[in-house]
N, C-alpha and C positions, 0 to 999 in steps of 0.2 A: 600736720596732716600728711606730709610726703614721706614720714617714715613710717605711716600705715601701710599694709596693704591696701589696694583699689579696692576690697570686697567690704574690709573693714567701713573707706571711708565713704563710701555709695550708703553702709548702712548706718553710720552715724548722721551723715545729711539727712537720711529717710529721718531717723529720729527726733532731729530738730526740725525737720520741718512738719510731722503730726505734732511736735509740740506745739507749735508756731499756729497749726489750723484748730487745735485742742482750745487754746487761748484765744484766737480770733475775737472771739464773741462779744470779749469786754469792748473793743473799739465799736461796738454799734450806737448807734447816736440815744437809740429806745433803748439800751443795756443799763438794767438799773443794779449797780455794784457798789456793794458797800466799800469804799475804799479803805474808811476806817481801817475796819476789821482786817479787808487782805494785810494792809501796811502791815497792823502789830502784829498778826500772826506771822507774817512772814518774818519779821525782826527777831518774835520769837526763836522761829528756829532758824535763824543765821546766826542768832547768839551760839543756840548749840551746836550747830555743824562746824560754826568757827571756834570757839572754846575747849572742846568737848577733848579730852586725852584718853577717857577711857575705852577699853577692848569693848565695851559694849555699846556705842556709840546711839544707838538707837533710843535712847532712854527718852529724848524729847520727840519721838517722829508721831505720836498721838497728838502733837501741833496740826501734822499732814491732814487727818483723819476729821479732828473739829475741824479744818477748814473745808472739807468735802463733804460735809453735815452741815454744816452751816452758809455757804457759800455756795453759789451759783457753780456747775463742774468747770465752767471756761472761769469762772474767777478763782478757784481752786488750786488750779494747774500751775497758778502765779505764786500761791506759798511758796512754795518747795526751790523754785530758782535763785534766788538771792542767797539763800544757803546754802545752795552745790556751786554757786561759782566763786564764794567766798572761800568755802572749805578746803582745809590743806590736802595735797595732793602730793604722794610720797616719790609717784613715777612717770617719765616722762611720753609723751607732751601733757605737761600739765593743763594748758588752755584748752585741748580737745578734751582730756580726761573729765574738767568742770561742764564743759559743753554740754560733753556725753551724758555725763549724771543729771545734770538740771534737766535736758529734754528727757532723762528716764524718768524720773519724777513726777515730771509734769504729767507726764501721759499715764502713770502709774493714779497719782491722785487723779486726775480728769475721770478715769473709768472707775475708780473708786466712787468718787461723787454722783456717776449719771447711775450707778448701779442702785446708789443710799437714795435716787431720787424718784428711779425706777419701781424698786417695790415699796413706795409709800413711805419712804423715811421722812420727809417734812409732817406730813401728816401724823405720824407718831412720834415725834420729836415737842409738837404742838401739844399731843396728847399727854405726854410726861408731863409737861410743866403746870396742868390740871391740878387740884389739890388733892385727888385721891389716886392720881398719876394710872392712868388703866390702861396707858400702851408703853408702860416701859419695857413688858418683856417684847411686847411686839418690838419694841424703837432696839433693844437691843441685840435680836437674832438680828433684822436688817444690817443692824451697825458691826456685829460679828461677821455676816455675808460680805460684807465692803471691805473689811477688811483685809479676807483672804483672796476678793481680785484685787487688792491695790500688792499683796505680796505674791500672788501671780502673777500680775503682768510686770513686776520688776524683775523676778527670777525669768521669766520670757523673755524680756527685753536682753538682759545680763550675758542668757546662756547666745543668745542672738549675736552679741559681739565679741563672746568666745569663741564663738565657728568661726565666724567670718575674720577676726582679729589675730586669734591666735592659734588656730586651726584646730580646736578640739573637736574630737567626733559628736554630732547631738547627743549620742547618750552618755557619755561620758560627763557633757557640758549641765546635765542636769540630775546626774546623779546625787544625790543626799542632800541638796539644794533645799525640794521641798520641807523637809523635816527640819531642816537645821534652822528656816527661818518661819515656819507654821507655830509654833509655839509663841515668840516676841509679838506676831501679829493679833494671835489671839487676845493677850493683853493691852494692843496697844486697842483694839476695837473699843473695849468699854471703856478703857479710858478718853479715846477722842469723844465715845460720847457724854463721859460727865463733864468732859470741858464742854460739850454744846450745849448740855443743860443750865450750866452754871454761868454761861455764859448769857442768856438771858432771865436769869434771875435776879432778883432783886438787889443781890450783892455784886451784878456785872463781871466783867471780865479780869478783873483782880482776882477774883474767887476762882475762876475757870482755871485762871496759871498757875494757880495750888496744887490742883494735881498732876503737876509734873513734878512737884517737891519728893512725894514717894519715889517716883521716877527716879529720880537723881539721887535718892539715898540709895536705894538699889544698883544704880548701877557705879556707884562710888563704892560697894559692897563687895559687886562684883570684880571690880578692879584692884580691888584690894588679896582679892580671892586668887585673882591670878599671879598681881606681883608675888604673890607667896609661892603657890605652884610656879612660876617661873624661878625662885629662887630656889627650890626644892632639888628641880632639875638641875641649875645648875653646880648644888653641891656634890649629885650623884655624876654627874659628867666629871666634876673635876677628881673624884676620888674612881673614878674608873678608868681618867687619863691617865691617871698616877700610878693604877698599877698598870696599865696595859704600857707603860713606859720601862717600868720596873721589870717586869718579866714578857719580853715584845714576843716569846716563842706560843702566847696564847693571844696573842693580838686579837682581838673582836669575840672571841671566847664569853667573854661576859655580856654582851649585847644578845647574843644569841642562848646561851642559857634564861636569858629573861625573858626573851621572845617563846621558847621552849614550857617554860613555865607557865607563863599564861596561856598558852597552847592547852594544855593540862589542866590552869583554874576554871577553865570555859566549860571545858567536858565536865567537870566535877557542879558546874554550875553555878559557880563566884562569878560575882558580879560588882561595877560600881568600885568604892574605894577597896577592898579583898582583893580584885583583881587588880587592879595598880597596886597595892601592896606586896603582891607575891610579885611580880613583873621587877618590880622594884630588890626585892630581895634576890629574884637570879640575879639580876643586875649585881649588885653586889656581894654577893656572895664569896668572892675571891677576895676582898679589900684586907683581908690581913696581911697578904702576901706584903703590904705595905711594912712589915715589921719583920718580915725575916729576910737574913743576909741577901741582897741581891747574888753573891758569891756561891750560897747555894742555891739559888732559885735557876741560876742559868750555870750550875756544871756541869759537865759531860759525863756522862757513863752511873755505875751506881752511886747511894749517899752511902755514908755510914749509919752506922744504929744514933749515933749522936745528933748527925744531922738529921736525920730521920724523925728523932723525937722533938729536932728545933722545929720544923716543918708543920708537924703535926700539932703545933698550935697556932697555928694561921688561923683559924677558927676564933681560938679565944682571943687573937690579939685583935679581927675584924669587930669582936662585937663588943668590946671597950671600944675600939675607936669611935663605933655608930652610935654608942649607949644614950649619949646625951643629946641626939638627934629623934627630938620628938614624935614627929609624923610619919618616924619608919616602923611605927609599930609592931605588928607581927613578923616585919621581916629580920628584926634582930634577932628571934629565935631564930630563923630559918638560918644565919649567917653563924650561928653559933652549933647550931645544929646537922646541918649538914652533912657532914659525912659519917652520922651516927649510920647502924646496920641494925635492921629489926631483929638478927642474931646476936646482938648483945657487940659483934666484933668491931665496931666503930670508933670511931675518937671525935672530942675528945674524954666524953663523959662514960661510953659502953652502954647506952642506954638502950631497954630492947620494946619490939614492939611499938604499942601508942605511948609508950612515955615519953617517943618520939614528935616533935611538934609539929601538925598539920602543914605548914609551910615546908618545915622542912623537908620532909618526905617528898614532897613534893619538887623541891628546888634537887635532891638527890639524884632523882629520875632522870631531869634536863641536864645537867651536871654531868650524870654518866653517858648519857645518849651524844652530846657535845661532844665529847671527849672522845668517843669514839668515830663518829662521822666526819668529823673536823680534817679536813689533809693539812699536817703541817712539813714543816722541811724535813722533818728524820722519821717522815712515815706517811705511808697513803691512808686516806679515813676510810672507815669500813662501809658498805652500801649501807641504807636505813634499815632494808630489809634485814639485817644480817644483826645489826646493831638492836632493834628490837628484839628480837630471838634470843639474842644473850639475856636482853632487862628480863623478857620472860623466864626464863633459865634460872636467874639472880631474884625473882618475883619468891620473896616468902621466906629466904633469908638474908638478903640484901638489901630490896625495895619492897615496895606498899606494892600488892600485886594489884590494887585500885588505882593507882599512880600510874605505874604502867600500862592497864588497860584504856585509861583514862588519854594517856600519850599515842596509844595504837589505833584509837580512835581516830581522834586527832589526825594524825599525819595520815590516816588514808584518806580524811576529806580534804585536805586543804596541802601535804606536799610537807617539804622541805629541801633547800637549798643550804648546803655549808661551803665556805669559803676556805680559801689558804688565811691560816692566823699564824703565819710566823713571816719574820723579814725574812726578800729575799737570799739577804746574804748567809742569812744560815745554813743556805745549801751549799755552801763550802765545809761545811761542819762534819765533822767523820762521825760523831756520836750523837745521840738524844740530851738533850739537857736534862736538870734534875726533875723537870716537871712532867719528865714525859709517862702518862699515866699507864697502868697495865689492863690491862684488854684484852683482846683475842689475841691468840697466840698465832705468829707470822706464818705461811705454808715454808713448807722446807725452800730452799730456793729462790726465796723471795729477796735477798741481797741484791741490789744495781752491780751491774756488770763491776769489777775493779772498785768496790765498795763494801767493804765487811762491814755488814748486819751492825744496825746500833745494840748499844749495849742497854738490857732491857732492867728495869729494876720496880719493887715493888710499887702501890698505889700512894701519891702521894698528895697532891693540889688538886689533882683532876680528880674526877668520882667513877672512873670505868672501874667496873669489877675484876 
């Protein structure tokens, strides 16, 4: 507690101690508490809070919900603690950390239960188990109502000891909170209530702990789902470290053409996996450079026509490398495609127009716009305003003039920011490396004092016009 803040631990004590008055009740001598029932429900989910590895953790909290259906709200309050002081705890003080959570709980269930008890859920609970069951829709809006104060008052609680703990602003502390945990709760409602149903049926409580079995295929689904997505990402991190290692004069170049990109599938109105796909494909988009000579990729001044035309398959050598990486779907066109020109003048196919791939087109726009905004060490980036003006310009033999309006959209609502992508040390460098793209042409005089002007040479890696 002494590495809290005073704010922090004023409002954790408040919290244990409504849990503490939440729970009172059972110690009354006339409290009639099924103890059965708290015990296995609560073992219940201590099993799960303590076992549980998946990202989705919540898959057994519909235990919570049949104990605040079924249970007394002060005998409620009790599920939920054995679980949160059992459960791993990744950061420290872990002892206040389990504290913190079991008094959130408690008090999250408690109000959960007195809400299910409030607008007539016992008495529609009685009703379902009827044999022509005539309050189940009644038993289950109630049981959906309960659900969304028991994931109210944890997100209240939560965002509570983000102010005071770690000083976030209230709004801040509760932004995207609702959304992100309104959905699991909706689900978990009907299911706490078919475990209260089932629970006093014929088949007992055996039968109630069944429906957590979907539960737990689901969320063994779900964790499945992400170990892949988490594997995804880490292939495309390490083939973007590989070339932002290989050619360091474009340093973060490809993060931000992927950022650029999705900029562009939002306004065109991708959504969902389109839009990680194309994100994914700015991302990558440079990954051939992994196959041509580092020796020309960082030389100074112009290439030759030879190297030129080594260069100019960075394209096809990106999209054998990705080919056999399944889930990059549309974005291997875009990587292969890429600095095609709807004039027929691109590489490395000449393709003109739509026989250009929708990603592509797309990944070209960011690519150029990049390229140019970008400051790197043998040149200032041009303003956005100035950099759009050109894609317009290039709109209709260049770019998709929908791509580009699509971009111009974009960045007037929402901005952009480009960084320095080159080490510093390349500002010893008298000249542009080979990847330095062509662009707007420098004003006269624009050379650093005792510094002759880089040597400028045609469009090569980058996509500036």
């Amino acid at each position: 507690m002494r590495a809290l803040p005073l704010g922090a631990r004023v409002y954790v004590l408040c919290a244990v101690l409504a849990a503490a008055l939440c729970a009172a009740p059972v110690l009354r001598p006339q409290a009639a508490v099924p103890w059965d029932a708290v015990v296995l429900l609560a073992a219940v989910y201590a099993a799960g809070a303590r076992g549980t590895r998946a990202p989705w953790p919540e898959w057994y909290s519909p235990v919570l919900l049949a104990g605040a259906f079924l249970l007394p709200p002060a005998a409620a309050a009790l599920v939920a603690v054995p679980g949160a002081l059992l459960a791993p705890v990744e950061r420290r003080p872990a002892a206040v950390r389990r504290l913190w959570h079991a008094a959130q709980l408690a008090v999250a269930v408690w109000a959960a239960g007195r809400t299910f008890a409030a607008l007539g859920g016992r008495a529609a609970l009685d009703a379902v188990r009827a044999p022509d069951a005539p309050g189940f829709p009644s038993a289950l809006a109630i049981a959906t109502v309960s659900a969304l104060v028991l994931c109210l008052a944890v997100i209240a609680l939560e965002c509570g000891v983000l102010v005071s703990a770690e000083r976030h602003a209230p709004r801040a502390a509760w932004r995207g909170r609702i959304l992100g945990s309104l959905v699991p709760h909706l689900v978990h409602g009907p299911a706490g209530l078919a475990m209260a149903v089932l629970w006093h049926s014929p088949y007992g409580p055996a039968a109630a702990l069944l429906v957590l079995l979907p539960m737990y295929v689901s969320a063994c689904v779900f964790a499945l789902y992400h170990r892949e997505r988490a594997a995804h990402q880490a292939t495309i991190r390490s083939l973007v470290q590989a070339v932002d290692i290989k050619d360091r004069y474009t340093r973060g170049h490809s993060e931000r053409v992927g950022r650029a990109s999705a900029m562009i599938a939002r306004e065109l109105g991708m959504r969902g996996d389109r839009l990680e796909a194309l994100r994914i494909a700015g991302i990558l988009h440079d990954v051939g450079k992994l196959g041509v000579p580092t020796r020309i990729l960082r030389k100074n001044g112009p290439l030759t026509p030879d190297e030129r035309r080594i260069i100019e398959l960075h394209p096809e050598y990106g999209h054998e490398m990705v080919r056999g990486i399944g889930f990059l779907g549309e974005a291997r066109a875009a990587i292969l495609h890429h600095h095609e020109r709807l004039d027929g003048s691109g590489y490395p196919y000449g393709l003109v127009g739509m026989e250009i791939p929708e990603f592509a087109r797309v990944v070209a726009v960011a690519d150029a716009f990049d390229a140019m905004t970008s400051t790197r060490t043998y040149r200032r980036g041009r303003p956005v305003a100035t950099a759009v003006e050109e894609l317009k310009r290039c709109a209709g033999s260049h770019f998709d003039p929908r791509m580009v309006r699509a971009l111009a959209r974009a960045l007037d609502r929402h901005g952009w920011h480009a960084a320095v992508t080159a080490d510093a040390a390349g500002e010893e460098r008298g000249n542009a490396p080979a990847d330095m793209p062509r662009a707007l042409p420098e004003p006269a005089g624009a050379a650093a004092p005792g510094r002759s002007a880089p040597a400028r040479r045609p469009d090569t890696t980058d996509g500036a016009p």
